[in-house]
Predicted model as a PDB file, atoms N, CA, C, CB and O in Angstrom, pLDDT in the B-factor column:
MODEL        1                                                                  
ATOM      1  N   UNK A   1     237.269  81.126 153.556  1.00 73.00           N  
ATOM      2  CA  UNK A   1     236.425  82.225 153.155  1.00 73.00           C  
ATOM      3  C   UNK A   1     236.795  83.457 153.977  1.00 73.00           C  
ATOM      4  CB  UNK A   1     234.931  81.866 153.326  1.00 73.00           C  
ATOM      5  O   UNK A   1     236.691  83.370 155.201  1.00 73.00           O  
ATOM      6  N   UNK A   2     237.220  84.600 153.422  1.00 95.00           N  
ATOM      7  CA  UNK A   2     237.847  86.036 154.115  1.00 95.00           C  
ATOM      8  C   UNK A   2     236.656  86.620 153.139  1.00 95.00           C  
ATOM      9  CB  UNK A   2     239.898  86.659 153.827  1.00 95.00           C  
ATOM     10  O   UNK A   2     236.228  86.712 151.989  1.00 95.00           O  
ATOM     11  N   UNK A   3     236.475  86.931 154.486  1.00 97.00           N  
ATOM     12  CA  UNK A   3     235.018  87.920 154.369  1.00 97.00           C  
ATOM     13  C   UNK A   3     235.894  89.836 154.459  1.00 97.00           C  
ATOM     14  CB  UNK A   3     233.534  87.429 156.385  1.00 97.00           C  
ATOM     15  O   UNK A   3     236.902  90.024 155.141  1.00 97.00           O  
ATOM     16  N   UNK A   4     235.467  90.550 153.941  1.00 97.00           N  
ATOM     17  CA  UNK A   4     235.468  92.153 154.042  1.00 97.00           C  
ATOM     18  C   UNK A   4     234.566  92.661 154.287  1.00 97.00           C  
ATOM     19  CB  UNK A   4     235.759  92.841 153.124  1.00 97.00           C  
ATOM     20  O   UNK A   4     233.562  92.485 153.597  1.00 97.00           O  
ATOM     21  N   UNK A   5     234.564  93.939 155.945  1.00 96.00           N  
ATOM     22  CA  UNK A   5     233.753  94.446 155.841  1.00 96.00           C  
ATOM     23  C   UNK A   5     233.858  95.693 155.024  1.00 96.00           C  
ATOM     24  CB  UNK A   5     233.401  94.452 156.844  1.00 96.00           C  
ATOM     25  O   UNK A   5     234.884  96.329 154.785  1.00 96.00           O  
ATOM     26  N   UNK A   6     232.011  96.072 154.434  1.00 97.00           N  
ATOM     27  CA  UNK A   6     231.719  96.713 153.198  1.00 97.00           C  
ATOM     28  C   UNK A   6     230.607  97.896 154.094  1.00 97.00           C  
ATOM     29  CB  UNK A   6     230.969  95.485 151.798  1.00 97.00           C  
ATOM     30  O   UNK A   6     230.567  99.071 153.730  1.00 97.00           O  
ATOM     31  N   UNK A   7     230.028  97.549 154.898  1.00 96.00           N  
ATOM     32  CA  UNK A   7     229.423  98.751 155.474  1.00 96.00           C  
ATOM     33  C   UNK A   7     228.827  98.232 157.243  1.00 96.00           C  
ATOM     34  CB  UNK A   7     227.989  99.293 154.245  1.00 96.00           C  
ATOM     35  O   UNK A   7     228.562  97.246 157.930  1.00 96.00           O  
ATOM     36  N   UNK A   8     228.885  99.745 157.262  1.00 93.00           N  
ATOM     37  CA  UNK A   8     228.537  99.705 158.969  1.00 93.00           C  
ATOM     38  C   UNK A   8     227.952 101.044 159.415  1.00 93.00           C  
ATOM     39  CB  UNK A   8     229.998  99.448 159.982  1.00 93.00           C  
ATOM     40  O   UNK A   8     228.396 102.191 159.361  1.00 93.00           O  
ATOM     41  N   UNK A   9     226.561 100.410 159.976  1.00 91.00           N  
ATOM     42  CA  UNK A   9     225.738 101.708 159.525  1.00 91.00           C  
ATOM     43  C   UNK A   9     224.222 101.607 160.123  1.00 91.00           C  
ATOM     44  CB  UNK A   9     225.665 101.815 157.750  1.00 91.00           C  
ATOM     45  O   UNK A   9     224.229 101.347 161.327  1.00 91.00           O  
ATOM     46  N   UNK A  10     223.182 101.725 159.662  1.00 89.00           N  
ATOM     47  CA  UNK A  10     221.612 101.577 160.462  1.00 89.00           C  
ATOM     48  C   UNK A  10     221.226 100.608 159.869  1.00 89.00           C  
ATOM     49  CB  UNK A  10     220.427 102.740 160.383  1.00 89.00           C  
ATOM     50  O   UNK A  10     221.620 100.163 158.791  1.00 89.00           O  
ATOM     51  N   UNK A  11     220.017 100.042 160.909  1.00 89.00           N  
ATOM     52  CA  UNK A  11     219.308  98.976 159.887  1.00 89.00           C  
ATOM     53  C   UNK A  11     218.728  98.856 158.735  1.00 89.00           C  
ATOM     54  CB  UNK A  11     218.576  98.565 160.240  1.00 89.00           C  
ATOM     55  O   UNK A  11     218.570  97.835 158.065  1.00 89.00           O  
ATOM     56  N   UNK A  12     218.337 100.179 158.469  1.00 92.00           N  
ATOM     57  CA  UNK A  12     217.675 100.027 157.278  1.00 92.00           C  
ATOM     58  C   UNK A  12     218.299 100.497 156.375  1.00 92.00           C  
ATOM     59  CB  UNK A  12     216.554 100.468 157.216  1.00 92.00           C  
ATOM     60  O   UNK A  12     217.796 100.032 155.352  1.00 92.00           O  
ATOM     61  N   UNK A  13     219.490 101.460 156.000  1.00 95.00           N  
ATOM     62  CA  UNK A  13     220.109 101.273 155.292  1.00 95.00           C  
ATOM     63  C   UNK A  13     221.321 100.412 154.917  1.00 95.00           C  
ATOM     64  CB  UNK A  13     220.119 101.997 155.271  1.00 95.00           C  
ATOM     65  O   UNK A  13     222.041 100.623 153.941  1.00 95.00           O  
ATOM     66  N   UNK A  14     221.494  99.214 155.984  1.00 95.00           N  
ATOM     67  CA  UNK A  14     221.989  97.953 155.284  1.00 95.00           C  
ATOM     68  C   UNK A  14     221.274  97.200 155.032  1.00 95.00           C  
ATOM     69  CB  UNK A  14     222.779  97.279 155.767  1.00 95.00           C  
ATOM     70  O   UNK A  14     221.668  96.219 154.402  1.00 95.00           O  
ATOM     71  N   UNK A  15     219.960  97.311 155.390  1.00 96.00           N  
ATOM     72  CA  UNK A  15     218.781  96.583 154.231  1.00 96.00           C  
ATOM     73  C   UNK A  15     218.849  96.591 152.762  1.00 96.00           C  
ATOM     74  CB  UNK A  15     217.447  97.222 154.343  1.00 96.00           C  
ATOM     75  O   UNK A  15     218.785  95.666 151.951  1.00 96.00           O  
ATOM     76  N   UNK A  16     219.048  98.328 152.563  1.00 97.00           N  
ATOM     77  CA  UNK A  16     219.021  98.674 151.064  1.00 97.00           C  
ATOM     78  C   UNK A  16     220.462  98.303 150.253  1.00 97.00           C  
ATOM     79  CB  UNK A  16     218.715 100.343 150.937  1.00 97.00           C  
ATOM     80  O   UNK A  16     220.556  97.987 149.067  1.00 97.00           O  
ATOM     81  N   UNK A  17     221.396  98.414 151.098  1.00 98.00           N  
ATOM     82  CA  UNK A  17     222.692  98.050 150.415  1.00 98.00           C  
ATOM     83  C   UNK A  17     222.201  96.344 150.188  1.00 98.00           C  
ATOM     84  CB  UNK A  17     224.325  98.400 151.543  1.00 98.00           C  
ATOM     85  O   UNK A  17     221.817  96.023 149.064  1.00 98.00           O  
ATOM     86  N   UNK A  18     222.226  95.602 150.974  1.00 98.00           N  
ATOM     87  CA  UNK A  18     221.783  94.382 150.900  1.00 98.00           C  
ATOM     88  C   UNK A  18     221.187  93.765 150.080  1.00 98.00           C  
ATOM     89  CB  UNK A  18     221.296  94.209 151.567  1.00 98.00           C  
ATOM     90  O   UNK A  18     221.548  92.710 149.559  1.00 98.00           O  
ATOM     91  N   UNK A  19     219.801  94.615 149.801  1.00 98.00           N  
ATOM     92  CA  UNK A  19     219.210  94.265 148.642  1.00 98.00           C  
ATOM     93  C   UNK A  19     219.620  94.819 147.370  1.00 98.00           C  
ATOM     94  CB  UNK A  19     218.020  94.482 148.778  1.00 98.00           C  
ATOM     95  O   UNK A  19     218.905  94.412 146.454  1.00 98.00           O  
ATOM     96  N   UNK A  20     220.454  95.542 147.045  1.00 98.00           N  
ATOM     97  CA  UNK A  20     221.367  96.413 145.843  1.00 98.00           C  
ATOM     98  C   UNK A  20     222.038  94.974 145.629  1.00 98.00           C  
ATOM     99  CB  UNK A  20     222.640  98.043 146.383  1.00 98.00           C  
ATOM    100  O   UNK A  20     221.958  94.377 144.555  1.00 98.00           O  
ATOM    101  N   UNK A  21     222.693  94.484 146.725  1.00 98.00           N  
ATOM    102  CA  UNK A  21     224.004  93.471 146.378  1.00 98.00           C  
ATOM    103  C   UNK A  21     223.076  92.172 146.016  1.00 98.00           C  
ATOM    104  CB  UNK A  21     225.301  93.134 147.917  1.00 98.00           C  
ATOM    105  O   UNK A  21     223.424  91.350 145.168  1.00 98.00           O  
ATOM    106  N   UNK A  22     222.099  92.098 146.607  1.00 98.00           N  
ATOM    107  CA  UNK A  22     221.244  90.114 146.197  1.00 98.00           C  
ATOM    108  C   UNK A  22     220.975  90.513 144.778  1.00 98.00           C  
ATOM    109  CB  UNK A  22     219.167  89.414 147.243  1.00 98.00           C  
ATOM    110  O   UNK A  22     220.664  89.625 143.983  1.00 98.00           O  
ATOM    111  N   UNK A  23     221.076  91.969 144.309  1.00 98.00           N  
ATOM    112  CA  UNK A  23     220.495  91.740 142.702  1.00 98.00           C  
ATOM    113  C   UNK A  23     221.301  91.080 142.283  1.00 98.00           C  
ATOM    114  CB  UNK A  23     220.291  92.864 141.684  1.00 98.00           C  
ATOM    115  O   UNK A  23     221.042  90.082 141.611  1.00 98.00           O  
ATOM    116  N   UNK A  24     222.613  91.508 142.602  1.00 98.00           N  
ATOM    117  CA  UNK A  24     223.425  91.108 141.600  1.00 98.00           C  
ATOM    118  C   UNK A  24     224.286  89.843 141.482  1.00 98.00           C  
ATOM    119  CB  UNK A  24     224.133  92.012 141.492  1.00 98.00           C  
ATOM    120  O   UNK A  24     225.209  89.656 140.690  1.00 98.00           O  
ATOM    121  N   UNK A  25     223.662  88.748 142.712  1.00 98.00           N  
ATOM    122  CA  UNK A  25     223.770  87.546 143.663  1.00 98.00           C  
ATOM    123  C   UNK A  25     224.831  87.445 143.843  1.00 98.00           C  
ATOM    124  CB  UNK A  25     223.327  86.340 143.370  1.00 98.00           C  
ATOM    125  O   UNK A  25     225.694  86.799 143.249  1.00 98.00           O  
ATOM    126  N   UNK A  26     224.884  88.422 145.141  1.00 98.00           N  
ATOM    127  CA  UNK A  26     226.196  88.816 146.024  1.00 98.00           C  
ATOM    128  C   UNK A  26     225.071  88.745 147.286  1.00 98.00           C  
ATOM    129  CB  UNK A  26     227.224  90.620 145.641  1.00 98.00           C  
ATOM    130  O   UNK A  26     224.271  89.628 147.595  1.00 98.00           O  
ATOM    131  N   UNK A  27     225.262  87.388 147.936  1.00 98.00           N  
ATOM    132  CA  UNK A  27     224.771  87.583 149.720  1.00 98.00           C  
ATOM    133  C   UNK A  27     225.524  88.454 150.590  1.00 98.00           C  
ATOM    134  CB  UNK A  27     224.891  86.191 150.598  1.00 98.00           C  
ATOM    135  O   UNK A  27     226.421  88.854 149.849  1.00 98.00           O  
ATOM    136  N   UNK A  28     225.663  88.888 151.514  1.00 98.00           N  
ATOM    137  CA  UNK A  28     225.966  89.455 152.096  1.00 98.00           C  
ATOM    138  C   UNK A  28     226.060  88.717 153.591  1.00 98.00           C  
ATOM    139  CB  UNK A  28     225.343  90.408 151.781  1.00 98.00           C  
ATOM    140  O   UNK A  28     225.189  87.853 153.696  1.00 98.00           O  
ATOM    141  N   UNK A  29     226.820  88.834 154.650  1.00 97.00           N  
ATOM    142  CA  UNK A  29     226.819  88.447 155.395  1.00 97.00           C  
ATOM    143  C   UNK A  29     226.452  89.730 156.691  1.00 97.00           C  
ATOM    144  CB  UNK A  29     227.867  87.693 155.201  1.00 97.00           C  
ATOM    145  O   UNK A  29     227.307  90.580 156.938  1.00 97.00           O  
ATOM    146  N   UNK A  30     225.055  89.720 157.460  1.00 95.00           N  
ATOM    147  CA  UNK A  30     224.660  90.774 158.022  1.00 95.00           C  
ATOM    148  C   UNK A  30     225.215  90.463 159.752  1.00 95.00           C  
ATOM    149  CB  UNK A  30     222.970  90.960 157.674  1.00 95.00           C  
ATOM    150  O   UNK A  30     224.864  89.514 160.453  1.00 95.00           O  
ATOM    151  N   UNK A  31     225.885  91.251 160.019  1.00 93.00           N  
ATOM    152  CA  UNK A  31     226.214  91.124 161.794  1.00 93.00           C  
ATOM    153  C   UNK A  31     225.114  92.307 162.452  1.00 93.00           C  
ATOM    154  CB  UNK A  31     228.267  91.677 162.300  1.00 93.00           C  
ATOM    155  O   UNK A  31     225.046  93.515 162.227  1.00 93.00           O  
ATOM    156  N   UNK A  32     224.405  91.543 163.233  1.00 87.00           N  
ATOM    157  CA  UNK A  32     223.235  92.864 163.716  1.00 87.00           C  
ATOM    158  C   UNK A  32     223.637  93.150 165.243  1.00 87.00           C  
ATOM    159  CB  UNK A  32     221.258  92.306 163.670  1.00 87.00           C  
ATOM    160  O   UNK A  32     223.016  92.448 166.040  1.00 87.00           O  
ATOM    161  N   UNK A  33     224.427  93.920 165.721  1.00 78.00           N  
ATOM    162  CA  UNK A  33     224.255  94.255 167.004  1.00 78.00           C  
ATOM    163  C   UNK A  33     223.187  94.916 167.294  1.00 78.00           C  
ATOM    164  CB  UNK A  33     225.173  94.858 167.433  1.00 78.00           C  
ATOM    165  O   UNK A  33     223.043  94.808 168.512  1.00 78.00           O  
ATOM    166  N   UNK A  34     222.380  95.523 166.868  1.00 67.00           N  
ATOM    167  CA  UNK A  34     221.254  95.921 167.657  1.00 67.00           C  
ATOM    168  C   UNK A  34     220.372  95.056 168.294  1.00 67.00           C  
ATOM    169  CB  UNK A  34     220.544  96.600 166.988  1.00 67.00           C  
ATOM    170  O   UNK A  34     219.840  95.302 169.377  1.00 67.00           O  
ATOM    171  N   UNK A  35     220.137  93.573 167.330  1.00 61.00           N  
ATOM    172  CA  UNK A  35     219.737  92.064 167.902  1.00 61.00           C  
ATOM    173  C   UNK A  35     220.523  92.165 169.059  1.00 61.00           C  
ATOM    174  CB  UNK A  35     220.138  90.620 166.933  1.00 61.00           C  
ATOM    175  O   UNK A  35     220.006  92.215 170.175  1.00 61.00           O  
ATOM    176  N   UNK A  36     221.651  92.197 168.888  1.00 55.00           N  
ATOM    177  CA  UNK A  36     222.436  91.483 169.974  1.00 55.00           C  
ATOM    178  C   UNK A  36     222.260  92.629 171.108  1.00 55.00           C  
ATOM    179  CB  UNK A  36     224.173  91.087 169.526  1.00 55.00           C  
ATOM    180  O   UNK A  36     222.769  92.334 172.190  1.00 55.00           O  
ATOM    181  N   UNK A  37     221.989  93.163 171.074  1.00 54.00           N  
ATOM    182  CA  UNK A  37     222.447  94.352 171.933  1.00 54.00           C  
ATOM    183  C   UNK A  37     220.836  94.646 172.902  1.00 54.00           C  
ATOM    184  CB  UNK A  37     223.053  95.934 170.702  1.00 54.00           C  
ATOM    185  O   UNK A  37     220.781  94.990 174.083  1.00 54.00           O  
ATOM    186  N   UNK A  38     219.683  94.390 171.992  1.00 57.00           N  
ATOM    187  CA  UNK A  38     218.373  94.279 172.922  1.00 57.00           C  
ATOM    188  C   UNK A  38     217.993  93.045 173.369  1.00 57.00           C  
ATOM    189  CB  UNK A  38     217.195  94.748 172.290  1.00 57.00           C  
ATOM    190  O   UNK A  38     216.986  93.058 174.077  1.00 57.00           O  
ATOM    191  N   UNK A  39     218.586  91.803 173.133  1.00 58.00           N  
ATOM    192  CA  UNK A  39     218.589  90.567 174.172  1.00 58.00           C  
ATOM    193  C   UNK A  39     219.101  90.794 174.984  1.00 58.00           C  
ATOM    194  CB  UNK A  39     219.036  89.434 173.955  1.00 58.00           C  
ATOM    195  O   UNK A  39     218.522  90.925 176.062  1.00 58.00           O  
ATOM    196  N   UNK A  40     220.481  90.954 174.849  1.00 57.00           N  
ATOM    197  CA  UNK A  40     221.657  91.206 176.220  1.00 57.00           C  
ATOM    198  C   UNK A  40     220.547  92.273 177.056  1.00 57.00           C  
ATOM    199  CB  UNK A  40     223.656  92.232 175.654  1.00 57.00           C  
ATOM    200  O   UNK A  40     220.573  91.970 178.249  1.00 57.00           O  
ATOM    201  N   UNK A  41     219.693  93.294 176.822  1.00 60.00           N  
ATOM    202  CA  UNK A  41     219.497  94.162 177.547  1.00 60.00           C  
ATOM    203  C   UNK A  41     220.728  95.421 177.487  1.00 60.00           C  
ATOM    204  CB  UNK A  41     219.283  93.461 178.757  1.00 60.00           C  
ATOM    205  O   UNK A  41     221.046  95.794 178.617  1.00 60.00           O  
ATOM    206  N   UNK A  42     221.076  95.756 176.948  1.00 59.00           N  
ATOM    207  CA  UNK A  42     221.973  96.937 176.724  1.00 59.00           C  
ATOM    208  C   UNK A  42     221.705  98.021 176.108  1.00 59.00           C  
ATOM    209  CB  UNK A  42     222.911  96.665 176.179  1.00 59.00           C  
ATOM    210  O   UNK A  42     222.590  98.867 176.236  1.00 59.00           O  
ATOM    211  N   UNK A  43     220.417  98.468 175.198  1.00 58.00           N  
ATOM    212  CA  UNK A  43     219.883  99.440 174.452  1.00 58.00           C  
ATOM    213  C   UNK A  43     219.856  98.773 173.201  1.00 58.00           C  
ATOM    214  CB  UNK A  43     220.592 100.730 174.482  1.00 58.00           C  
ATOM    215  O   UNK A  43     219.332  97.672 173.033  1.00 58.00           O  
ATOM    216  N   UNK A  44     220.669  99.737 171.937  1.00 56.00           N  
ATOM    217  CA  UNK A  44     220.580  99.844 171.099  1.00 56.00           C  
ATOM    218  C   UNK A  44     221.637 101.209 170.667  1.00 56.00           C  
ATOM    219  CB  UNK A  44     219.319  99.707 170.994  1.00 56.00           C  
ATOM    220  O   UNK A  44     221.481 102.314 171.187  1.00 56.00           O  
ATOM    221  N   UNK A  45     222.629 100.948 169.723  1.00 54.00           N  
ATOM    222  CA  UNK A  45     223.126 102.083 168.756  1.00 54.00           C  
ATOM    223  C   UNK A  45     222.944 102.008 167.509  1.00 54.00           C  
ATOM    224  CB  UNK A  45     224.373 102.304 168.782  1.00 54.00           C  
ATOM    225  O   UNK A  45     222.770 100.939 166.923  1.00 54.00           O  
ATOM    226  N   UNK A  46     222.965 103.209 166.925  1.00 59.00           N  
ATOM    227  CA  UNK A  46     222.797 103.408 166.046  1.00 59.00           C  
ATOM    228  C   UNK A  46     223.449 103.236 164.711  1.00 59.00           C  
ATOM    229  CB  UNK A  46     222.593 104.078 166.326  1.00 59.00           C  
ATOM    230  O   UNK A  46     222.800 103.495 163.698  1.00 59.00           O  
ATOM    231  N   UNK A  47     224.802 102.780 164.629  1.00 60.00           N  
ATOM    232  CA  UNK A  47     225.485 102.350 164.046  1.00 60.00           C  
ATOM    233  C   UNK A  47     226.102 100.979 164.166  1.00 60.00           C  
ATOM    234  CB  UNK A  47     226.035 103.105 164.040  1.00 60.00           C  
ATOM    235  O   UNK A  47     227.228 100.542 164.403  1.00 60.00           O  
ATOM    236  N   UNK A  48     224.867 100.459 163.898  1.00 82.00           N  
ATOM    237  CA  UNK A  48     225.040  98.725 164.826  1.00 82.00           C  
ATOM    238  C   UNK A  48     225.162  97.474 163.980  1.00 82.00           C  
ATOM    239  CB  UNK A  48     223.540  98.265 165.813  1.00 82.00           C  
ATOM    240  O   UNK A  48     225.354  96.325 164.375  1.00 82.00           O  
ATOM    241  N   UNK A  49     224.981  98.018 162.453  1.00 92.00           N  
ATOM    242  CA  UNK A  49     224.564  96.633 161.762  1.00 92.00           C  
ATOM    243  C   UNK A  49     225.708  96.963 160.575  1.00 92.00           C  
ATOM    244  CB  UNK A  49     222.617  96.418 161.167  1.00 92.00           C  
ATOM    245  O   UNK A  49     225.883  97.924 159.827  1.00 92.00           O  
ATOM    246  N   UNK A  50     226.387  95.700 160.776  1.00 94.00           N  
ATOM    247  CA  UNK A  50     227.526  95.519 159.449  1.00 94.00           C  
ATOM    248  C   UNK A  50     227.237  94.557 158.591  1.00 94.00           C  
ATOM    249  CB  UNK A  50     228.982  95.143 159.828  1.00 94.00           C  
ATOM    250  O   UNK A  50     226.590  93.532 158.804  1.00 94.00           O  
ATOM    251  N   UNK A  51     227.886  95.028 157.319  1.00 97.00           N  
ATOM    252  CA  UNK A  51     227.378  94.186 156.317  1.00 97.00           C  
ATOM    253  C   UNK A  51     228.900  93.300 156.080  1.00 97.00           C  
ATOM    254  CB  UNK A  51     226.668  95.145 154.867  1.00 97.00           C  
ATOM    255  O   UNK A  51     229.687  93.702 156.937  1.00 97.00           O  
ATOM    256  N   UNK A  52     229.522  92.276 155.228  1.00 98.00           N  
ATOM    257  CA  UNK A  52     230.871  92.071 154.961  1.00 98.00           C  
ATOM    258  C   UNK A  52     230.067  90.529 153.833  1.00 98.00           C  
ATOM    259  CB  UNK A  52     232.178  91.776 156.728  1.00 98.00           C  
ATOM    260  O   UNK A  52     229.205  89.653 153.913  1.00 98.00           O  
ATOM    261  N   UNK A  53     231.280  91.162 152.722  1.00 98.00           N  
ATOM    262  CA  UNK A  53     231.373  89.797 151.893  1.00 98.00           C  
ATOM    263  C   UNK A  53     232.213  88.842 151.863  1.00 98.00           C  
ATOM    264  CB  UNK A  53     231.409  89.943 150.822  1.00 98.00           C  
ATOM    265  O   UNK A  53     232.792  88.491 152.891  1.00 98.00           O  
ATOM    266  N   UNK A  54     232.416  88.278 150.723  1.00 97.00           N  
ATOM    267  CA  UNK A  54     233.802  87.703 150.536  1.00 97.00           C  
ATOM    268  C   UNK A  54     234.862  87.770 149.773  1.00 97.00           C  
ATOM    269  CB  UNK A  54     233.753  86.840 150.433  1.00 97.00           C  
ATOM    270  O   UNK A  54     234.861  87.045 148.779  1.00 97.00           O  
ATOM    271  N   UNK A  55     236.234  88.791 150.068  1.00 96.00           N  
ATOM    272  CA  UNK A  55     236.906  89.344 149.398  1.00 96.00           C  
ATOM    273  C   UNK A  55     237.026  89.008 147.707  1.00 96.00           C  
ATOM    274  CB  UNK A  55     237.899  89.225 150.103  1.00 96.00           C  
ATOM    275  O   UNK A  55     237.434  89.797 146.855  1.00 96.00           O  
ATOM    276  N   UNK A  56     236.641  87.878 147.527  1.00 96.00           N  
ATOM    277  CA  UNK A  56     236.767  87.551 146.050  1.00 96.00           C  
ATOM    278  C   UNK A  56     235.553  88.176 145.266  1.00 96.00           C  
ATOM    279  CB  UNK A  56     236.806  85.925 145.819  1.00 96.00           C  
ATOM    280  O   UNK A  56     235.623  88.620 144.120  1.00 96.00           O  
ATOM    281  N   UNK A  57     234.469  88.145 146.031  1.00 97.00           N  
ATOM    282  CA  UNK A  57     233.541  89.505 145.127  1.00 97.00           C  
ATOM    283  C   UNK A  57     233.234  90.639 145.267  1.00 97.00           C  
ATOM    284  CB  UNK A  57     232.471  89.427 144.907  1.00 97.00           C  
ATOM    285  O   UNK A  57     232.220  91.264 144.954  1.00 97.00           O  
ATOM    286  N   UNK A  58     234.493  91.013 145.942  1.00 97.00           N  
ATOM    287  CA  UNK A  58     234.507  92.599 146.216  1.00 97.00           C  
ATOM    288  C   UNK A  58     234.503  93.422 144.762  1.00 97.00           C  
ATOM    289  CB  UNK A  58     235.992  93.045 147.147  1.00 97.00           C  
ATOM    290  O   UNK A  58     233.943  94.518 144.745  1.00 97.00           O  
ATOM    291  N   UNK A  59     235.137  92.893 143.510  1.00 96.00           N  
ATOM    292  CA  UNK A  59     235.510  93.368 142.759  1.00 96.00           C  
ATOM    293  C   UNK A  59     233.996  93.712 141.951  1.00 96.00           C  
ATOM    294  CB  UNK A  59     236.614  92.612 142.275  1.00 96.00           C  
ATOM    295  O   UNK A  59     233.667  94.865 141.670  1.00 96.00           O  
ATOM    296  N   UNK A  60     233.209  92.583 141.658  1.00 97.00           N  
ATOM    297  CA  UNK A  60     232.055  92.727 141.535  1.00 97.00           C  
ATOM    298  C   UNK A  60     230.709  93.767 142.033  1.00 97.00           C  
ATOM    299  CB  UNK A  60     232.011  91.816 141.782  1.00 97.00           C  
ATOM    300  O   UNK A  60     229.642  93.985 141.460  1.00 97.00           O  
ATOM    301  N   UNK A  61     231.232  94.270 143.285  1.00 97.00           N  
ATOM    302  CA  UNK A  61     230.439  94.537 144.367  1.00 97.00           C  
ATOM    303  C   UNK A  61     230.689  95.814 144.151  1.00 97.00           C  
ATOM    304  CB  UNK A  61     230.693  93.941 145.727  1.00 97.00           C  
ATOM    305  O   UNK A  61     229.760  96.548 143.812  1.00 97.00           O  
ATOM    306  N   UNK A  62     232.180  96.388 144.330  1.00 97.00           N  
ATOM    307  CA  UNK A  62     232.654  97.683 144.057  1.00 97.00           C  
ATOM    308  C   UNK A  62     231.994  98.500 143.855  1.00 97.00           C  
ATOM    309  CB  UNK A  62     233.303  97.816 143.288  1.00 97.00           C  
ATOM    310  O   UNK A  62     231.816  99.424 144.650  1.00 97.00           O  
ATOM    311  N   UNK A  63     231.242  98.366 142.341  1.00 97.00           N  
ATOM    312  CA  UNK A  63     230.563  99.572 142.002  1.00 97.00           C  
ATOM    313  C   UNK A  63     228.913 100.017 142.763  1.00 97.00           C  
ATOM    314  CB  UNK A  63     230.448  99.389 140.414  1.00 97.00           C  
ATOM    315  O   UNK A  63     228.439 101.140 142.933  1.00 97.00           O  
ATOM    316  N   UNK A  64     228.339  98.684 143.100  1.00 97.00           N  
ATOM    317  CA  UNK A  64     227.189  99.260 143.626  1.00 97.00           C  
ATOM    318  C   UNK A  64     227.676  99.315 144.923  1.00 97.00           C  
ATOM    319  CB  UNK A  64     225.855  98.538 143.424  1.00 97.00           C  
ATOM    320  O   UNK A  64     226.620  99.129 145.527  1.00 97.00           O  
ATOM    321  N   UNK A  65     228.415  99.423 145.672  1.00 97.00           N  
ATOM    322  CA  UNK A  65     228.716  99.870 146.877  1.00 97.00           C  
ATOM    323  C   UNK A  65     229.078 101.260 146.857  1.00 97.00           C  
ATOM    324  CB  UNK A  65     229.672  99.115 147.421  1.00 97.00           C  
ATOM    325  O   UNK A  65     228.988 102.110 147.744  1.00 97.00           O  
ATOM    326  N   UNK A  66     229.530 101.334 145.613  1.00 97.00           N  
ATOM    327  CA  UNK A  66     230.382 102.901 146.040  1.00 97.00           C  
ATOM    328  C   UNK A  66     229.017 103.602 145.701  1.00 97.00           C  
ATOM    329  CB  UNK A  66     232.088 103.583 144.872  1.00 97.00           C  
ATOM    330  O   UNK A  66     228.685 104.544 146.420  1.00 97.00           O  
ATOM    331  N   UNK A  67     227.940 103.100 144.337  1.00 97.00           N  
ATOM    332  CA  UNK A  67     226.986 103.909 144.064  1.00 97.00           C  
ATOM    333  C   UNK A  67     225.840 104.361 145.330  1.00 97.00           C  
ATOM    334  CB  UNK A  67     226.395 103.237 142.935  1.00 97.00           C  
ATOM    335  O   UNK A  67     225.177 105.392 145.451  1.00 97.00           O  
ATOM    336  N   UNK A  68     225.899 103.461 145.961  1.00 96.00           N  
ATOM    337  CA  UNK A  68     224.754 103.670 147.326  1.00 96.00           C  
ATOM    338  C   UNK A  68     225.569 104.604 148.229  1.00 96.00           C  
ATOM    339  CB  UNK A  68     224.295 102.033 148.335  1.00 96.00           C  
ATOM    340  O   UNK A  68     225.160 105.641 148.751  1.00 96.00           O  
ATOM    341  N   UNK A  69     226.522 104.182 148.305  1.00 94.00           N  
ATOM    342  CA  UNK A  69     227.612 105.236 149.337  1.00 94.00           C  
ATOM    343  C   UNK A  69     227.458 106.962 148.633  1.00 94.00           C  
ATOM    344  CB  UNK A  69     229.785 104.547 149.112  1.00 94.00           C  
ATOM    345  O   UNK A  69     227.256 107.956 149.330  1.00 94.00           O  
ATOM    346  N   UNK A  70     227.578 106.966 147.455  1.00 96.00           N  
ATOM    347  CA  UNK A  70     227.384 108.547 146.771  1.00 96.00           C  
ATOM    348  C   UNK A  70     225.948 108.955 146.945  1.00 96.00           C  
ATOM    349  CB  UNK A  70     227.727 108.633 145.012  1.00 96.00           C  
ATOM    350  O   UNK A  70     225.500 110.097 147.045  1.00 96.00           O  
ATOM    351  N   UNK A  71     225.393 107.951 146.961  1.00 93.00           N  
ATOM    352  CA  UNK A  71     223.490 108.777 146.814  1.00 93.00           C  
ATOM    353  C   UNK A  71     222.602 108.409 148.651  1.00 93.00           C  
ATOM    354  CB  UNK A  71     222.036 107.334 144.901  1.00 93.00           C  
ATOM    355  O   UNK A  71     221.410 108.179 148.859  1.00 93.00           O  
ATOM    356  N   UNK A  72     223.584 108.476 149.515  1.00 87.00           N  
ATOM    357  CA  UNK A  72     223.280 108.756 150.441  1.00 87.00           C  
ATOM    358  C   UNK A  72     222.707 110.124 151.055  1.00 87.00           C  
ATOM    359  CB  UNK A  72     224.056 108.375 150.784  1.00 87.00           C  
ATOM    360  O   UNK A  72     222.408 110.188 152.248  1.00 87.00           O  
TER     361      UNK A  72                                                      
ENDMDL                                                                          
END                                                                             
């Protein structure tokens, strides 16, 4: 499984990408450094949470990725 990352960005707007992609039952695989980053004790940034699928439904994915990316 080769995962692609598809966005990297705030929490809550990889919430919304996230939930754009479960419509269309595309999980997403979420990496949260900001979790990681307020256990460790280190703060928090702001550009902390990546989203990545699996290259075989990128093709699928494409369009509502690019559509959330334009209406930002």
């Amino acid at each position: 499984m080769a995962l692609k990352k598809i966005f990297s960005g705030s929490e809550i707007l990889a919430s919304g990408l996230q939930q754009k992609l479960e419509a269309i039952n595309i999980f997403p695989v979420v990496r949260n450094n900001l979790q990681a980053a307020r256990v460790s004790g280190f703060g928090n940034s702001g550009m902390a949470v990546e989203l990545f699928i699996e290259e075989r439904e990128f093709v699928k994915a494409e369009a509502v990725i690019d559509d959330f990316k334009m209406n930002l």
